[in-house]
Wavefront OBJ file of the C-alpha trace (Angstrom):
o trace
v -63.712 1.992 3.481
v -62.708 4.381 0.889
v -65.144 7.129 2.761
v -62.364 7.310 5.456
v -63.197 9.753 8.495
v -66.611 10.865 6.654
v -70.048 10.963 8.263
v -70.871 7.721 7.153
v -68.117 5.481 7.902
v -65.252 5.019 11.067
v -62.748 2.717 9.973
v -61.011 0.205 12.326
v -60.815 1.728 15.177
v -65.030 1.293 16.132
v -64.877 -2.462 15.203
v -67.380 -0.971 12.478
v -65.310 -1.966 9.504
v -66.026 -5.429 7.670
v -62.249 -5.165 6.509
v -59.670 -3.967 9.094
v -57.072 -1.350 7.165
v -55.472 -0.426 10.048
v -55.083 3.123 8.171
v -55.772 5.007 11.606
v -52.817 3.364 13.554
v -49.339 5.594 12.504
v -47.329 2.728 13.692
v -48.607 0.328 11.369
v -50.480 2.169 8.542
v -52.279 0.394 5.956
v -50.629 -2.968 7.040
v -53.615 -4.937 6.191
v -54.045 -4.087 2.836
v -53.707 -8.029 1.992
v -56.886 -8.643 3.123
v -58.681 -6.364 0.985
v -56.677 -7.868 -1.950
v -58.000 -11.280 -0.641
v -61.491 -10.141 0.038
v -61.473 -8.635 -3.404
v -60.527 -11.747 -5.070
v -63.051 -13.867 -3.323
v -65.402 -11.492 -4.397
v -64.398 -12.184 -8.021
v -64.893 -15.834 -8.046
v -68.146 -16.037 -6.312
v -69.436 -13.287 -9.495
v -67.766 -15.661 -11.509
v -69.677 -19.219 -10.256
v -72.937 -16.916 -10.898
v -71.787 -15.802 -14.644
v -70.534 -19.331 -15.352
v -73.878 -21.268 -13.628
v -76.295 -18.940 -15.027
v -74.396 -18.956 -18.104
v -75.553 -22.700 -18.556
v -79.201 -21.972 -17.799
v -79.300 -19.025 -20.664
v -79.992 -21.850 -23.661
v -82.839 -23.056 -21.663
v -84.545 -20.440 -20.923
v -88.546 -21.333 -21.608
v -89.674 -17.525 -22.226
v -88.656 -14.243 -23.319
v -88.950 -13.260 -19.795
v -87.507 -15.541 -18.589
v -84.052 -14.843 -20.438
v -84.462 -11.345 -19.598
v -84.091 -11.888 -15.551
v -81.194 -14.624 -16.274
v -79.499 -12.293 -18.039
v -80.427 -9.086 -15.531
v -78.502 -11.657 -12.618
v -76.076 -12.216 -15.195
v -75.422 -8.090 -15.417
v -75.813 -7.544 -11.523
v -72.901 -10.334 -11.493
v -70.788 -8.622 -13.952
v -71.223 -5.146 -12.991
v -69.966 -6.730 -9.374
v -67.065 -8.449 -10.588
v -66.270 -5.009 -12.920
v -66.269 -3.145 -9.426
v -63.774 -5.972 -7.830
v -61.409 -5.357 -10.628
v -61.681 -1.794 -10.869
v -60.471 -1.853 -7.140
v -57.754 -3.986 -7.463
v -55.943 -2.501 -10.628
v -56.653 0.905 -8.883
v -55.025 -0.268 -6.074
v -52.248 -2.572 -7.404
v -52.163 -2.045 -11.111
v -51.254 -5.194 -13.007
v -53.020 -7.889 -11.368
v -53.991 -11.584 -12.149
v -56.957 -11.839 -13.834
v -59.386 -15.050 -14.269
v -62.682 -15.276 -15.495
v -63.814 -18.062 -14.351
v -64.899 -20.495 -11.109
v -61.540 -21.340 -9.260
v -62.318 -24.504 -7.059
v -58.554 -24.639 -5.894
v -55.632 -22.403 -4.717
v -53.566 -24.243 -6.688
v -55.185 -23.296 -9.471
v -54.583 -19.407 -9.128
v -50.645 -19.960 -7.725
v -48.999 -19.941 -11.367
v -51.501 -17.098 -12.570
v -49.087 -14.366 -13.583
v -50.095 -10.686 -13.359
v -52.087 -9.471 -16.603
v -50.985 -6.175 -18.269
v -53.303 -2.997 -16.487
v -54.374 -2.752 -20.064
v -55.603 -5.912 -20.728
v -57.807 -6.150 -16.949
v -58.847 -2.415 -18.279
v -60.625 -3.670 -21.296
v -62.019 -7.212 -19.710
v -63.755 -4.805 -16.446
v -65.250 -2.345 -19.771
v -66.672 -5.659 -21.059
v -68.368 -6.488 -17.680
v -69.719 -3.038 -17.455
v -70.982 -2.616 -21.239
v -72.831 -6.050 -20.467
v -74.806 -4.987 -17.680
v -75.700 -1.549 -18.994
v -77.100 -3.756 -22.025
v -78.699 -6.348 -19.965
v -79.659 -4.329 -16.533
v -83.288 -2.755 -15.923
v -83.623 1.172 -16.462
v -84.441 1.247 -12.516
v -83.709 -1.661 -10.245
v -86.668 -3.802 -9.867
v -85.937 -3.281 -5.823
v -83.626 -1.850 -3.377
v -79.973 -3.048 -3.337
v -80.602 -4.409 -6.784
v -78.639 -2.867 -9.847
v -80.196 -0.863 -13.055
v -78.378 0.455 -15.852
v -77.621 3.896 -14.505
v -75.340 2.341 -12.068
v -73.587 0.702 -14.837
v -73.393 3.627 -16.854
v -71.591 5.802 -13.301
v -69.237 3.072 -13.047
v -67.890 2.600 -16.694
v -67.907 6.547 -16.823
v -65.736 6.123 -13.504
v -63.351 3.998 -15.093
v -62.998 5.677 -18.297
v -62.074 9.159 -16.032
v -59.915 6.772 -14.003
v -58.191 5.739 -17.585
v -57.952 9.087 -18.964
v -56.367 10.532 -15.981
v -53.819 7.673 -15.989
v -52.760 7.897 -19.372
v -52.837 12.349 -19.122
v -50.980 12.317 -15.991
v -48.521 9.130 -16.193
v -48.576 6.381 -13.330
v -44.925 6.702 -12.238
v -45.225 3.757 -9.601
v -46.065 1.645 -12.219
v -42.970 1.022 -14.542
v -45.067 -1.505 -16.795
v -47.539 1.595 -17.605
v -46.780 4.132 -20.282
v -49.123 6.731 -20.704
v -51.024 7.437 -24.131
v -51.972 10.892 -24.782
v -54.568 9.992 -27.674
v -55.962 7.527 -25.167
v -56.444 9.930 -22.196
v -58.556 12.046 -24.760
v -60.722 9.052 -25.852
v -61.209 7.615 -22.238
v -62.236 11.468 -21.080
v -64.693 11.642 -24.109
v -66.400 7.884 -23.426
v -66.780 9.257 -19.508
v -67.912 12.225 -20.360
v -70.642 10.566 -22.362
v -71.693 7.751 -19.907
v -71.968 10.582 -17.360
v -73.906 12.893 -19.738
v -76.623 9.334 -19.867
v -76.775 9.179 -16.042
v -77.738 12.986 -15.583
v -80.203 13.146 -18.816
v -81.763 9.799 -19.176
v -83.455 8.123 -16.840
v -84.823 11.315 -14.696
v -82.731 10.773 -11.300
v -83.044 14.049 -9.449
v -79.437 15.551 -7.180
v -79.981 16.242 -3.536
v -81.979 19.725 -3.405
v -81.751 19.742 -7.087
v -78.189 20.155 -6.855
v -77.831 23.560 -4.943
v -74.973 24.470 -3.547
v -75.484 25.841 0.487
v -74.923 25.192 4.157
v -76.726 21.628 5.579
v -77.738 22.428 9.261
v -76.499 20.206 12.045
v -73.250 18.354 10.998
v -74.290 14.598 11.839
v -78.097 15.252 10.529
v -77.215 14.575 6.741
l 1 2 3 4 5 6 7 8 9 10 11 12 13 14 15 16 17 18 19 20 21 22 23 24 25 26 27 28 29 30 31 32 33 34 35 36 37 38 39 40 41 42 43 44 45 46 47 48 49 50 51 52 53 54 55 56 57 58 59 60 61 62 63 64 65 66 67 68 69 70 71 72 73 74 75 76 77 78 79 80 81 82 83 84 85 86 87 88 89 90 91 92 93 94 95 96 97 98 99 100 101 102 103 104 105 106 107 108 109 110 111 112 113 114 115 116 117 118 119 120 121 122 123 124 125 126 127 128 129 130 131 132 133 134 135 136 137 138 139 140 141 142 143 144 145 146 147 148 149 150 151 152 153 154 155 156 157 158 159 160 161 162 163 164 165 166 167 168 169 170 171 172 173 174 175 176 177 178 179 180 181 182 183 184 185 186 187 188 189 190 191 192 193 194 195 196 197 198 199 200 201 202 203 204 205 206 207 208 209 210 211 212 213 214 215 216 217 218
């Protein structure tokens, strides 16, 4: 979604999104955006009945192996419901926030939002988890490894330091920190420094800058 008119993705107007934002009709624009917030959320609570079911099994785990892939699902769950979160308080800023199974609707209704703050620190939690617990490389495609965990705390530190240097003046619960901007900016700049040095992933053409042939090809 967030690719917009890019090579990769057409929004809306192809059918091709999952998610309808209706950002490419003028009379209407981005008047779906509550789906995404409920998509989001659903998202959250299915990471959550994994975290709180394989929670259980972690005790009982027969062999040292064993415990390693409950906890590796455990990460890829985390890391998931980090990247749900991240979205929403990008998107909305304080939000509710529950960390566990919801079986009802009734159950989330009285849920007030939680300070951006607070969801900040809980989403760093679920991302420090599965760069502990996840693989150096994914054990297969569309699995998770620790790299990924490591681009997406980075991410959110950036996103936090850029908050807190340049203010969030739609958002008159937020007051920017200075001293926290420079911390967030240092922690990202170190996560990111771990992606590019430690675990040998190479850039497209080495990262060279240059012309790609055929638009459409990529």
């Amino acid at each position: 979604h967030y690719d917009g008119f890019g090579e990769f993705i057409r929004m809306y107007n192809t059918g091709a999104a999952p998610i309808s934002f209706t950002t490419n009709n003028p009379s209407n624009y981005g008047g779906n955006l509550d789906v995404v917030w409920t998509a989001l959320y659903g998202g959250v609570n299915r990471t959550n009945y994994v975290i709180d079911n394989v929670g259980k099994m972690l005790p009982n785990a027969k062999t040292e192996e064993s415990l390693k892939k409950l906890e590796t699902i455990v990460g890829e769950a985390r890391l998931l419901r980090g990247m749900c979160y991240f979205r929403l308080i990008s998107m909305y800023g304080d939000i509710p926030y529950f960390g566990k199974i919801i079986y009802d609707n009734s159950e989330v209704e009285s849920i007030s939002r939680t300070p951006l703050a607070q969801v900040k620190d809980s989403i760093l939690a679920d991302f420090t988890y599965a760069i502990e617990k996840l693989p150096d490389k994914a054990v297969e495609v569309g699995r998770a490894g620790k790299p990924a965990a490591l681009a997406f705390r980075g991410k959110l530190n950036l996103y936090w330091a850029c908050w807190n240097n340049f203010g969030w003046p739609e958002l008159e619960t937020f007051t920017p920190s200075p001293s926290e901007a420079i911390s967030a900016y240092t922690a990202a700049a170190a996560d990111f420094k771990r992606v590019i040095n430690d675990f040998g992933l190479k850039l497209f053409r080495n990262g060279e800058p240059g012309e790609w042939g055929t638009m459409g090809n990529a």
